[in-house]
N, C-alpha and C positions, 0 to 999 in steps of 0.2 A: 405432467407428461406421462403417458403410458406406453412403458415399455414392450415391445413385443419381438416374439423369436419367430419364424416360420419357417417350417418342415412340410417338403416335399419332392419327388423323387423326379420329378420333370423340373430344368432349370429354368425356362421358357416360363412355366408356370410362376415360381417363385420371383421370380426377376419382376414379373407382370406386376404378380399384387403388390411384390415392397412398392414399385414405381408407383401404383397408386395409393398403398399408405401413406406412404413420405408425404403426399401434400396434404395427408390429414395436418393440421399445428398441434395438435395435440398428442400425435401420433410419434413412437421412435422403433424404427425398427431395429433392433440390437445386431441382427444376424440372421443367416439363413444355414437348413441343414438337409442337407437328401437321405437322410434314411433313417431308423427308429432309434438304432443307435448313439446317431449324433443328438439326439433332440433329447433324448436323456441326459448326454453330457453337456451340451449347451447350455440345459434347464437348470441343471445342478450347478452349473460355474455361473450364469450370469440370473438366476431368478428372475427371469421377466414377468413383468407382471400378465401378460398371455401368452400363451403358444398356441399357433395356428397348426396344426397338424392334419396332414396325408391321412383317408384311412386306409388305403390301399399302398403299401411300400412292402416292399422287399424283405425279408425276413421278420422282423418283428413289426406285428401289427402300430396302425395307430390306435387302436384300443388299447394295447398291452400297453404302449406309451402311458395313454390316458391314466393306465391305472397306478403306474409306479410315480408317475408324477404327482398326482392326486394324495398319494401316500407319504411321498418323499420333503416331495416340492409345494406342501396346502397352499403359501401362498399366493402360486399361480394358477389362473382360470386356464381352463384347455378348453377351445374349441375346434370341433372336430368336423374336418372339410370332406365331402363326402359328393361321391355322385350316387350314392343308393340312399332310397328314400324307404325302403324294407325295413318294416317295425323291426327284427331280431338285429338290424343295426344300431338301428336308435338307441332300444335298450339297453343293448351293450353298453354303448357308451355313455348312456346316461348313470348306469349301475357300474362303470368304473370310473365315476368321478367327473365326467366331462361337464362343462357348464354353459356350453353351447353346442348343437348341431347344425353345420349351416349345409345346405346343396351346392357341387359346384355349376347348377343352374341357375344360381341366383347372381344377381347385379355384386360388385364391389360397394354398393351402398348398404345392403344389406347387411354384408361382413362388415361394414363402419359399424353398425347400428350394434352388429351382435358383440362385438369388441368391448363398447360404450354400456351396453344392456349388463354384458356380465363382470363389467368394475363395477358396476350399481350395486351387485350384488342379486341380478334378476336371472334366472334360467332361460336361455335361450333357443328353441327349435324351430327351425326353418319356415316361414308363413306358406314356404307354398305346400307343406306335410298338412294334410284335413285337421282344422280346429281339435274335432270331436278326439282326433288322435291323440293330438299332442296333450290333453288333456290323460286320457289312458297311458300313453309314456310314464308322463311325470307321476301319476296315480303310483303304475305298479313298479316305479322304481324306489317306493317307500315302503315296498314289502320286507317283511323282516324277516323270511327265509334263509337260512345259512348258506351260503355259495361254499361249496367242497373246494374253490378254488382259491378264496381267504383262509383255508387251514394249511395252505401251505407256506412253510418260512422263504425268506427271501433266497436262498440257495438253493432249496427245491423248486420253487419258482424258474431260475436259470436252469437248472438241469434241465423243466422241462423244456421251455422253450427250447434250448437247443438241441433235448432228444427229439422234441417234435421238428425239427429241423433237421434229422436224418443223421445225426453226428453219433460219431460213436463214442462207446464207454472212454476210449482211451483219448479221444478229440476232446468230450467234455473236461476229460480232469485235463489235458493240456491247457484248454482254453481258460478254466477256470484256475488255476494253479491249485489242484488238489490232487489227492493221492488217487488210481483205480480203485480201490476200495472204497473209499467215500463218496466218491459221485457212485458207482453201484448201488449205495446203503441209498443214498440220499431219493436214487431212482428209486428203491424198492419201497421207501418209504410214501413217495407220492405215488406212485402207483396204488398200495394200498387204501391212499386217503381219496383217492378218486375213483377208486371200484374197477381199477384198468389190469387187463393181462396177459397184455403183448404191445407188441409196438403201432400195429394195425388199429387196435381200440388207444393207444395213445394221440396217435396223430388224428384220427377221424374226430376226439376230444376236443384236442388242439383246435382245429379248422372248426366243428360245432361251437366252438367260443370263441375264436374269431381271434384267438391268439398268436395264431398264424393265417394268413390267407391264401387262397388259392393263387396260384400263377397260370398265366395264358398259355 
């Protein structure tokens, strides 16, 4: 039986596909979560063997999902639900860890298949992305260039995200339970390791990677 969690910020959506998981037999789906938030706690308490995830939610991307899960939670596949079929998405997600990209243009058969494809242990990118592409995906996601954004520890990580979320110094250490001084160090520290030197070139960072997204 393959266990499966799904994240996404429409309920109507979610309610849909569990209803049509559920009559996979093979299929369980453990839970459902609306936002990047939850599907990190979700992932972490129940390890499902997949997580369907939103790329578009509300404060923390499902890329940024994709990547702490990837890191935290190896042995769950993340497949990532998307209505952008744009290479700089793909990559993303393929370069942080995701092991499926599906389109939300595609049939619920599809997402059976790509479920099924990545317990195989197969990489999965959406049939209707151009062949010649998805082969260039997989290509340059084996590049072994250093991401500035793996030299940051798991606490700079959070500061940024939620400086790129417009929070301030004194919100982060609230949110965080840290001191004003340490989330400052912590900021000044990833700042340095990303070549950033205001909050303007942080957030425009932020959104260029997709670690935040825009809103309508």
């Amino acid at each position: 039986m393959i266990s499966i969690i799904l994240v996404d910020d429409h309920q109507i959506v979610r309610q849909g596909l569990r209803a049509l998981l559920d009559r996979e037999i093979d299929f369980h789906v453990l839970g459902e979560g609306n936002d990047g938030l939850e599907a990190l706690q979700m992932t972490r308490k129940f390890k499902p063997d997949v997580l369907v995830v939103d790329l578009l939610m509300p404060g923390l991307s499902g890329l940024e999902v994709t990547r702490q899960v990837s890191q935290n939670v190896p042995d769950t596949r993340v497949i990532v639900l998307s209505m952008h079929s744009d290479a700089p998405y793909v990559l993303e997600a393929l370069r942080n860890g995701a092991s499926g990209y599906v389109l939300k243009t595609s049939g619920v058969e599809e997402l059976t298949y790509a479920i099924r494809a990545v317990m195989a242990g197969q990489q999965y990118i959406s049939h209707q992305l151009p062949e010649d592409s998805i082969a260039s995906y997989i290509e340059k996601t084996r590049e072994t260039t250093i991401d500035p954004l793996e030299m940051l520890t798991a606490r700079e990580r959070e500061v940024f995200i939620l400086a790129a979320q417009g929070l301030s110094t004194s919100e982060i250490s609230a949110r965080l339970f840290i001191s004003n001084t340490t989330a400052m160090t912590h900021r000044a520290h990833l700042m340095c390791k990303l070549g950033l030197h205001n909050q303007t070139e942080l957030v425009r960072y932020a959104l260029k990677r997709k670690v935040i997204l825009e809103t309508d």
